[in-house]
C-alpha positions in Angstrom: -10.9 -11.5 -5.7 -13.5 -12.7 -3.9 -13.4 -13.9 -0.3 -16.0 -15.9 1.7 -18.1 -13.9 4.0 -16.2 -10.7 3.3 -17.9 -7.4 1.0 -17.0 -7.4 -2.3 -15.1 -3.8 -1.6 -13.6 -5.3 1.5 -11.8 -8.1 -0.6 -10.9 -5.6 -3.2 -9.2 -3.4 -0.7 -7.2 -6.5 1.0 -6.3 -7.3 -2.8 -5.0 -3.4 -3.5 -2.8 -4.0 -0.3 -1.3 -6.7 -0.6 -0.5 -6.0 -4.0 0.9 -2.9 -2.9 3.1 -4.5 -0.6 4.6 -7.0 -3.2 5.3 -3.7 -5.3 6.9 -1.9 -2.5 9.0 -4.8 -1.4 10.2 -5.3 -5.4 10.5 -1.2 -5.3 13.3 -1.8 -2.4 14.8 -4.2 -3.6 15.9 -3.1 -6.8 17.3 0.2 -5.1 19.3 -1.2 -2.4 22.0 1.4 -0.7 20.9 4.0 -3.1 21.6 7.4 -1.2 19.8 9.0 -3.4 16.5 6.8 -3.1 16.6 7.1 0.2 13.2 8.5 0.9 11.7 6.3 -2.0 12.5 3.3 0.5 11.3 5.1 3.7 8.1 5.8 2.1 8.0 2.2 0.8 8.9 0.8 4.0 6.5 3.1 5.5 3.7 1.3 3.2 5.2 -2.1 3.5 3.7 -2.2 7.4 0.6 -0.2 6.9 -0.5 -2.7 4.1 0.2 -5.7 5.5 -1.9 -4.4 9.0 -5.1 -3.2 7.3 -5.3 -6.4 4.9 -4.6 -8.4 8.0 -7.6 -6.5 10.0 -9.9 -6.2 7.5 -9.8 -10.5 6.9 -9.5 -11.0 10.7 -13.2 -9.0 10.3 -11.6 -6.1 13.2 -13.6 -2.9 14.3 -9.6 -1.7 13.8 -9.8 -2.1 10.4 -11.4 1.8 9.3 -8.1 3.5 11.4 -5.4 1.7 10.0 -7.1 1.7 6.6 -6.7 5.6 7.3 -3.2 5.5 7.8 -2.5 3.3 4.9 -4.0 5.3 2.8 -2.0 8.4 4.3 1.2 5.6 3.5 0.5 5.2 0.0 -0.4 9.0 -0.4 3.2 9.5 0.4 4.7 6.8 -1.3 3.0 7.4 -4.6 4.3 11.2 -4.4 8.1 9.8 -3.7 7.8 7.3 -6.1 6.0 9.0 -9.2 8.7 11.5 -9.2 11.1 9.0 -10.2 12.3 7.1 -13.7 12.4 3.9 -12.0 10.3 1.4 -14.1 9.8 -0.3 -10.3 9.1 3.5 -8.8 6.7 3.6 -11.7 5.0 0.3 -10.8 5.0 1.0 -6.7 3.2 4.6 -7.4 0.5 2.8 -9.5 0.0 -0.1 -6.5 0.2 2.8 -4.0 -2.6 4.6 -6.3 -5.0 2.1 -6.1 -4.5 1.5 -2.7 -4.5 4.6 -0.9 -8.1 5.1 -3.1 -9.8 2.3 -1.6 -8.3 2.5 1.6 -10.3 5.7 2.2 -13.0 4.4 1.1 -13.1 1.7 3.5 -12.1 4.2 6.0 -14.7 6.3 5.4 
């Protein structure tokens, strides 16, 4: 995807988040009141936030941008570990979105 005025890596990284938002809201919603997924939905919830903030910063153009790209990609570290552990074909989906995203996250925070 390709945005006007904004680095190619930048726009890729906005993409990977908001991507991994839709996943993590589909993730949640197909596990609703499960006890047992209980941290699978904190740790989506958990990512839900942090992507939406550093696509939102990076496209506003924010000096911001770099610390909460850290702490997505800290969010999607955690979420891909809860989520990859289970059968879920929507776990298996959210732990691929939270993959790619909590790889160019750091990059941009770097």
């Amino acid at each position: 995807m390709t945005f006007e005025g904004i680095q190619p890596n930048m726009a890729d990284c906005i993409s990977n988040c908001n991507d991994c938002y839709t996943t993590c809201v589909i993730c949640i919603s197909q596990h609703p009141g499960e006890k047992m997924m209980a941290e699978c939905i904190k740790s989506c919830l958990d990512c839900i936030a942090t992507t939406r903030t550093s696509a939102h910063l990076m496209a506003a153009g924010s000096p911001l941008h770099k610390q909460a790209c850290a702490l997505c990609a800290d969010s999607c570290e955690r979420c891909y570990n809860e989520c990859s552990q289970h059968d879920s074909p929507y776990c298996k989906q959210c732990a691929e979105a939270c993959r790619k995203c909590m790889e160019s996250c750091r990059a941009m925070a770097a």
